[in-house]
C-alpha positions as CSV (number, residue, x, y, z in Angstrom):
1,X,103.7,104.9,132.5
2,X,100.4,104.6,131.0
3,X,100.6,105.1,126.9
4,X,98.3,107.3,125.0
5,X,96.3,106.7,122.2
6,X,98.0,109.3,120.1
7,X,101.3,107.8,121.1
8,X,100.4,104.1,119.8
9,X,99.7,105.8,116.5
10,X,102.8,107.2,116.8
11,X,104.6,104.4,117.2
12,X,102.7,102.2,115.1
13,X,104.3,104.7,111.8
14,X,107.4,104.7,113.4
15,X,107.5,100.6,113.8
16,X,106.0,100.2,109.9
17,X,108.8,102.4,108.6
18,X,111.0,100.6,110.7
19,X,110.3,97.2,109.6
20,X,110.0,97.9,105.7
21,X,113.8,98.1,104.7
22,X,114.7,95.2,107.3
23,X,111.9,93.4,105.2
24,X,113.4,94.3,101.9
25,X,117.2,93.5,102.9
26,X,118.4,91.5,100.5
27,X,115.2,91.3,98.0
28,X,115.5,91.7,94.1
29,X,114.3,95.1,92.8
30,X,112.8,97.1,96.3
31,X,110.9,99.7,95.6
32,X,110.2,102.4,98.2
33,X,107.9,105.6,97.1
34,X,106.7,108.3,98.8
35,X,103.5,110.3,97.8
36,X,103.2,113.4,99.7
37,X,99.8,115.7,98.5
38,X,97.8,118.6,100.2
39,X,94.0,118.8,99.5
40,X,92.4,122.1,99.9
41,X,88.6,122.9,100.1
42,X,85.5,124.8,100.9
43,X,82.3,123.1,102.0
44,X,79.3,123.5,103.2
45,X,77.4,121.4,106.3
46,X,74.0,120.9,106.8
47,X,74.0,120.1,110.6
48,X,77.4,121.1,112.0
49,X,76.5,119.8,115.6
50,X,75.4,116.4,114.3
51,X,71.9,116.4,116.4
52,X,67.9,116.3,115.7
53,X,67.1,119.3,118.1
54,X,69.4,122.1,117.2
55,X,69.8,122.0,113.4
56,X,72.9,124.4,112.5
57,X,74.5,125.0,108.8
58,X,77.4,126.4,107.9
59,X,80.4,126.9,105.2
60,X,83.8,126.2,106.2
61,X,87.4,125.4,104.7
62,X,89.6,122.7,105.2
63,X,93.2,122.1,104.6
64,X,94.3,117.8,104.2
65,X,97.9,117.3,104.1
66,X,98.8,113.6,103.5
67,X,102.1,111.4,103.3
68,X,101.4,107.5,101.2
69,X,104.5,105.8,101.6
70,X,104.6,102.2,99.4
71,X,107.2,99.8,100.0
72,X,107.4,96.7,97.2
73,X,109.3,94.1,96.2
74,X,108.9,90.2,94.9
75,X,108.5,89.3,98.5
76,X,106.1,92.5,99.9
77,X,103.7,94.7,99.3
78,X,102.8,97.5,101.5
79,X,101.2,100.8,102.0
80,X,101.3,103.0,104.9
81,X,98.7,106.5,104.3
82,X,98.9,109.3,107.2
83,X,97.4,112.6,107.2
84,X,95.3,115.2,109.0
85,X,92.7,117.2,108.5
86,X,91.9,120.9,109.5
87,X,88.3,122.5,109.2
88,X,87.6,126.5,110.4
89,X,83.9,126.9,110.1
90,X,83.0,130.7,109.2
91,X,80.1,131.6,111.7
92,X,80.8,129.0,114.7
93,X,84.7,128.9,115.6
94,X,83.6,126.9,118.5
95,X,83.6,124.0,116.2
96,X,86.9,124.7,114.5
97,X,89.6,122.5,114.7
98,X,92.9,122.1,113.2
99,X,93.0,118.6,114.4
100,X,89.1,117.9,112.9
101,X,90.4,114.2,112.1
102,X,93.8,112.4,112.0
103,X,94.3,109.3,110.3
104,X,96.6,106.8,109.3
105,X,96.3,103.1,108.2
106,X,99.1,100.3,107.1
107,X,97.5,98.0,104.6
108,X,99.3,94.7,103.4
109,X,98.8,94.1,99.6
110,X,99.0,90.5,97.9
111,X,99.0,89.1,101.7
112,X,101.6,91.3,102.7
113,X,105.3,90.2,103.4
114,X,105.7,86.5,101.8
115,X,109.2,85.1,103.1
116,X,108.4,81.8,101.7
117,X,106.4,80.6,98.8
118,X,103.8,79.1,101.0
119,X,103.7,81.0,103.8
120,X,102.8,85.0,104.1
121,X,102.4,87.8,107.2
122,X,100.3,90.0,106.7
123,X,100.5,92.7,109.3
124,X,97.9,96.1,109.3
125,X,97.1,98.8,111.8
126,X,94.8,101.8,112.1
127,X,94.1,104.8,114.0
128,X,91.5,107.3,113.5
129,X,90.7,110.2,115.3
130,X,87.5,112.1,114.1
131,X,84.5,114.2,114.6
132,X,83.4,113.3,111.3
133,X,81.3,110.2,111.9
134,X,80.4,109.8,108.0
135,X,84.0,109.9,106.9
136,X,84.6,107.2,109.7
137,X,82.3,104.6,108.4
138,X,84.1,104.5,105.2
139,X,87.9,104.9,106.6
140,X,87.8,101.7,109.2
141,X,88.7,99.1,106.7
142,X,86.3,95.6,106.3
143,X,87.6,92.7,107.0
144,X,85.7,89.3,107.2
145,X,88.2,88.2,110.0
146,X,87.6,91.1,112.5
147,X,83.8,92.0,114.2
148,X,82.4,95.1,112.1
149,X,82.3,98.3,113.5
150,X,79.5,100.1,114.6
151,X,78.3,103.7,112.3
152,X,75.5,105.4,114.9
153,X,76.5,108.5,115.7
154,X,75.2,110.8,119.2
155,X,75.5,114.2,118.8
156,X,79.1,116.1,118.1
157,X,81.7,114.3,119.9
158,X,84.9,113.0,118.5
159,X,85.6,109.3,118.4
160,X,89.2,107.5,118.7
161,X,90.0,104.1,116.6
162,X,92.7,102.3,117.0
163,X,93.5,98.9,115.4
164,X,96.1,96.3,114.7
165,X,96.2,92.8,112.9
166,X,98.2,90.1,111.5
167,X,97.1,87.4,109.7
168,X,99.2,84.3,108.8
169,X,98.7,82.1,106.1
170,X,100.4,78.6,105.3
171,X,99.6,76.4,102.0
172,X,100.0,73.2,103.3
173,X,99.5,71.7,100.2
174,X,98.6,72.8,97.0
175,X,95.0,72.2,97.6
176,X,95.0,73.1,101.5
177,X,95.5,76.4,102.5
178,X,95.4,77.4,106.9
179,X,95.3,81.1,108.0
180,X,94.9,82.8,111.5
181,X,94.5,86.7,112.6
182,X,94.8,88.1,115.6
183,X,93.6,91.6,116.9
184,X,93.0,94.1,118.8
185,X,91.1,97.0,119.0
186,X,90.4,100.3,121.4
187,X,87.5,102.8,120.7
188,X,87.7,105.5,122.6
189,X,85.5,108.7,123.2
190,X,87.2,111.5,124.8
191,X,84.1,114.0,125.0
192,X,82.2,111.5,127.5
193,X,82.7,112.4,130.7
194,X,84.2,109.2,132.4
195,X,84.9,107.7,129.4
196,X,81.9,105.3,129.8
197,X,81.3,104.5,126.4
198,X,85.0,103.4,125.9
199,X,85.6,99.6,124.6
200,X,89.0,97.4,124.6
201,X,88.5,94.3,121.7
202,X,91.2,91.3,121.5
203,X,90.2,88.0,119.6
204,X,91.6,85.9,117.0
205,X,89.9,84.2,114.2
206,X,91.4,80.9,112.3
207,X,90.8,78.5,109.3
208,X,91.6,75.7,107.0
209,X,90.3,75.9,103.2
210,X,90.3,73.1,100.7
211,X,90.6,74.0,97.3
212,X,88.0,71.7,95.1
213,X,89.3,73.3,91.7
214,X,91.0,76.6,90.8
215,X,88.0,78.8,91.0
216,X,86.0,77.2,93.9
217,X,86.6,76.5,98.0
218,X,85.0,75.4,100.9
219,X,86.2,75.3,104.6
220,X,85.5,75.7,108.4
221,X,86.1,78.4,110.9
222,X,86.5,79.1,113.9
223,X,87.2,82.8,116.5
224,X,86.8,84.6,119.8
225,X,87.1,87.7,121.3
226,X,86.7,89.3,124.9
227,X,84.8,92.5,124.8
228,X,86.2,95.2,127.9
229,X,83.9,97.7,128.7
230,X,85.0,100.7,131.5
231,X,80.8,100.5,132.7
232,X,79.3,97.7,131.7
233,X,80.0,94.0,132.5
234,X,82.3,92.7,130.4
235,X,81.2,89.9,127.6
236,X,82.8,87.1,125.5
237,X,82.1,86.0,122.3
238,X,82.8,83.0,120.2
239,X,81.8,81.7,116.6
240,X,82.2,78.9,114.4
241,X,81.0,77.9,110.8
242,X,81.8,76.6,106.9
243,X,83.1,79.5,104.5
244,X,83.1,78.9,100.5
245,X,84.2,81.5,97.7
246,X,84.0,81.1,94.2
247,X,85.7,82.8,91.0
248,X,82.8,83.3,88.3
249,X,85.1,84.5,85.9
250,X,88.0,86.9,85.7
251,X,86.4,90.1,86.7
252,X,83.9,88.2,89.3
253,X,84.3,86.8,93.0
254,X,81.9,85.6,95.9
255,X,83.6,84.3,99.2
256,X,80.8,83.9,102.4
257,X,81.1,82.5,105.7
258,X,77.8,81.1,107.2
259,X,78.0,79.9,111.2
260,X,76.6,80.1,114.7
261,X,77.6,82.9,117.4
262,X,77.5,82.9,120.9
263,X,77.7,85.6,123.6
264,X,78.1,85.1,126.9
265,X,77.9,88.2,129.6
266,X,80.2,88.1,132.6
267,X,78.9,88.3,136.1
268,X,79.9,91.7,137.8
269,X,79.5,93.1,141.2
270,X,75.8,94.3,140.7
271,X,75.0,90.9,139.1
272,X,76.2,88.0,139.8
273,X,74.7,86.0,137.2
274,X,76.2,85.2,133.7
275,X,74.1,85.4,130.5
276,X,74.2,83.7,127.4
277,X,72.8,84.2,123.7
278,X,73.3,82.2,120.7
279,X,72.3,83.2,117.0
280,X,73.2,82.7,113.5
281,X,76.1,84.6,112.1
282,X,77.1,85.4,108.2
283,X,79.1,87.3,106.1
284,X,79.6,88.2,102.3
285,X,81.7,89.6,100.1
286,X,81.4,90.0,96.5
287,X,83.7,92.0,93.9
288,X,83.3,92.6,90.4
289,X,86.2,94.2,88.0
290,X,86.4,95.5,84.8
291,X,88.8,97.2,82.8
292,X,88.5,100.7,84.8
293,X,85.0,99.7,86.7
294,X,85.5,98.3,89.9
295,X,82.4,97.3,92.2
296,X,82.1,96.0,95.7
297,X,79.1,94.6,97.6
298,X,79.4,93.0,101.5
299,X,77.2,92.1,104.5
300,X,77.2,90.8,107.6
301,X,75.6,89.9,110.6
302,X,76.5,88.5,113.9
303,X,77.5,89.5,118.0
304,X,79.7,92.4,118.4
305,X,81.4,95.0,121.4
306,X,82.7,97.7,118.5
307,X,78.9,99.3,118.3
308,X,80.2,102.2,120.5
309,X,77.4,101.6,123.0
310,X,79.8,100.2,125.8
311,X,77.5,96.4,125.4
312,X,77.3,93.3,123.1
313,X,74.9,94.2,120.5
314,X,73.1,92.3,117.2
315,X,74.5,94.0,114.6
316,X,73.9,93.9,110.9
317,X,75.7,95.6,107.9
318,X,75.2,96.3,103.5
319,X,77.3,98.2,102.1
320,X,78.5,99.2,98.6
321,X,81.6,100.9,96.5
322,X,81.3,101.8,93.3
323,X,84.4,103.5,90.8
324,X,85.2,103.9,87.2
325,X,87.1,106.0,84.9
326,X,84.6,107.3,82.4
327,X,86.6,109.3,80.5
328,X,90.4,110.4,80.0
329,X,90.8,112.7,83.0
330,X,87.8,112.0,84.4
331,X,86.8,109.9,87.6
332,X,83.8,109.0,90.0
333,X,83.1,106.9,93.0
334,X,80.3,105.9,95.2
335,X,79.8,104.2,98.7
336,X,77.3,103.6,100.7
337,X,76.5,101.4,104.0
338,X,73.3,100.6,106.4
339,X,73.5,99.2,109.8
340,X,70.7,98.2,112.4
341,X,72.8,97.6,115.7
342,X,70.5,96.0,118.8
343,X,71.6,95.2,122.6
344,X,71.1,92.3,123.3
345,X,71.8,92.1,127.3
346,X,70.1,95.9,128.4
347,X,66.9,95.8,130.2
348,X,65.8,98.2,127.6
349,X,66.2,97.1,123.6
350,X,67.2,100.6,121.7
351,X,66.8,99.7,117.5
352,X,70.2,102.4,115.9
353,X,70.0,102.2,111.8
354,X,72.4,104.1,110.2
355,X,72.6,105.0,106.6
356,X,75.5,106.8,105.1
357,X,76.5,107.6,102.0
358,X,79.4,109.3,99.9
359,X,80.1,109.9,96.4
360,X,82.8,112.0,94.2
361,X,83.8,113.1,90.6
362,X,86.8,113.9,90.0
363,X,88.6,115.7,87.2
364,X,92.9,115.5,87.1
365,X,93.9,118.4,84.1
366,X,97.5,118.1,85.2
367,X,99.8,115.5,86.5
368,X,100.1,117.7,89.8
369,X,97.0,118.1,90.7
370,X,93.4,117.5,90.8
371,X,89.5,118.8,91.6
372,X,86.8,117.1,93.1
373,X,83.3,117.7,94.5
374,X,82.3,115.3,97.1
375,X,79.6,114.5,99.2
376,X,78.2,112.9,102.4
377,X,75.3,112.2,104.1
378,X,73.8,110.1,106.9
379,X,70.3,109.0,108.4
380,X,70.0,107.7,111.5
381,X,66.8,106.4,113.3
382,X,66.8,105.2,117.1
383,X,65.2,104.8,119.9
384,X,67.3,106.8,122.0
385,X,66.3,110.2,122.6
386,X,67.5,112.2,120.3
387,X,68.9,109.6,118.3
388,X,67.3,110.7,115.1
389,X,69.6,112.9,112.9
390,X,70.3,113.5,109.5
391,X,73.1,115.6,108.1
392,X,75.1,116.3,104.6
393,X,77.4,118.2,103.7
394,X,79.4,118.5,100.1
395,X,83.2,120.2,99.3
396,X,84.3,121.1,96.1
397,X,88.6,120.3,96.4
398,X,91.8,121.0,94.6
399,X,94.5,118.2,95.6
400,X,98.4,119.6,94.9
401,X,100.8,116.6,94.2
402,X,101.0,113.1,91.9
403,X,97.8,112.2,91.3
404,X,98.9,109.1,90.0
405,X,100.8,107.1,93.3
406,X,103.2,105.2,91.1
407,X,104.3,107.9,89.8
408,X,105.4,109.2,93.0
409,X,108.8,110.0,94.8
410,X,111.3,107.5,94.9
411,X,112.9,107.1,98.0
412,X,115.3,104.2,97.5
């Protein structure tokens, strides 16, 4: 019997809950809190079909119950978040949903569940559903290990991510550390007819570091993945490189990889002929903390199948988050990422850049609750026809439950 998408999200909570007390049996002071909050809101949209030729505004409200569930103890660290979100627009029900986005991640902290002193799991998993292609560029988590996912957006049609990871990690010796992922991930969208812009990921990436001193590192790596498309030939592709991070001082860190990619297309029954591409590849991270400021910078570059354009494209990606505490009660946050994606097999080459952006204040006057005004917006130019958009839209929110999660429920 063939397994929904909705049903491996399912199952993917019920195996996280599942696995946190067998985890935990036996470890000195478990800790298991639960976080439950319900954000309500009233917006306003700018272009509430997400296209360049029929420009629609609107108000709407919408209603985001969420569950965080933290499971910690001297041996792991981990956080599962679920929640959903309705929106009722006031003038175009049509476009109403109560199911508007679904979402739920499990996120290892400190690498996760360490059963040894050198060695440490660190499993993760997500699945988004969404109509909201903004919020989705910012919810699919970033990980050097894993090809980056692709922002362009066509119109309003919901999108399904799914997700899943674990990465291992062995010191060897003090000064040589090995670690290998492996993945998978399905991007669905329902609304095409056919589902011919559907994509199935699975790869694995691997390394070996060499610590020179206590703040600096250098080391090789290797990965590959098979890309499935349900229209479109399907494609390997394989990369391998040196990677180096550096601590600059407590509150600054750089870590880079810096490689060669290749992408080979396989033959299908309308071509019988295989193709082949090769091309620098890169990433970079580089985070900065101080006492309440935190800042976050990455790029990357390099062959990917998780565009949403059912092909390998060249894809490159900036992006940005930005939060500090500028007062008592008071909070704010900004994000932003821009992406130029490329085929690199089509007979035709379609250019898709993507900018989006997000940003939030936030105010907390009681321990319970909890206003903020946020906004989005995205700008996207392309070749396709049309591709072109821009829409924003801004909500102003009151969140009921602990603001603070560690001062949330206890559970046992």
């Amino acid at each position: 019997m063939k397994i929904s998408i909705s049903q491996k999200a399912v199952w993917v909570a019920v195996i996280s809950l599942g696995f946190f007390p067998l985890l935990l049996n036996g470890a000195e002071a478990a800790d298991f809190r639960v976080t439950p909050s319900i954000r309500l809101g009233q917006g306003w949209d700018s272009n509430i079909f997400g296209t360049s030729d029929n420009v629609v505004s609107d108000f709407y409200s919408t209603v985001i119950p969420q569950l965080v569930f933290d499971a910690a103890s001297p041996t792991l660290s981990m956080q599962l978040l679920a929640g959903v979100e309705g929106r009722w627009y006031y003038d175009h029900p049509e476009v109403s949903s109560a199911g508007y986005s679904k979402f739920l991640r499990l996120t290892p902290i400190d690498n996760g569940w360490k059963p040894t002193a050198r060695f440490s799991v660190a499993p993760a998993a997500y699945y988004l559903e969404t109509s909201n292609q903004a919020a989705r560029a910012f919810f699919i988590p970033v990980d050097p290990t894993v090809p980056p996912q692709g922002t362009a957006t066509y119109g309003l049609q919901k999108s399904r991510d799914f997700g899943a990871s674990i990465g291992l990690r062995y010191q060897a010796t003090p000064i040589v550390e090995t670690a290998a992922t492996v993945y998978g991930i399905v991007r669905q969208f329902p609304d095409q007819p056919g589902g011919g812009f559907d994509s199935k990921t699975l790869g694995a990436d691997a390394l070996i570091r060499y610590a020179f001193s206590q703040s600096s590192s250098a080391g090789v790596y290797g990965r590959g993945s098979r890309e499935n498309f349900d229209q479109t030939p399907d494609a390997k592709v394989f990369g391998a490189g040196l990677l180096g991070g550096h601590q600059f001082s407590s509150a600054f860190r750089i870590d880079g990889r810096l490689g060669m990619s290749f992408a080979r297309q396989l033959a299908s029954a309308t071509d019988n002929s295989e193709h082949t591409l090769n091309d620098p590849e890169g990433s970079i991270t580089l985070a900065y903390t101080e006492n309440t400021f935190q800042a976050g910078l990455y790029g990357n570059v390099g062959y990917t199948g998780l565009s949403g354009s059912a092909q390998i494209t060249r894809q490159g990606t900036v992006g940005i988050n930005l939060s500090d505490q500028f007062a008592q009660r008071w909070t704010w946050s900004l994000g932003g990422n821009y992406q130029i994606s490329r085929p690199v097999f089509g007979v035709i080459s379609n250019d898709v850049k993507t900018l989006n952006g997000t940003g939030s204040i936030r105010y907390v006057p009681w321990e319970w609750g909890a206003f903020d005004l946020t906004g989005y917006s995205t700008r996207q130019q392309s070749d396709v026809p049309n591709g072109d958009l821009n829409r924003y839209s801004v909500v102003l929110g009151f969140t009921l439950g602990r603001t603070d999660i560690r001062s949330g429920y206890t559970v046992f």
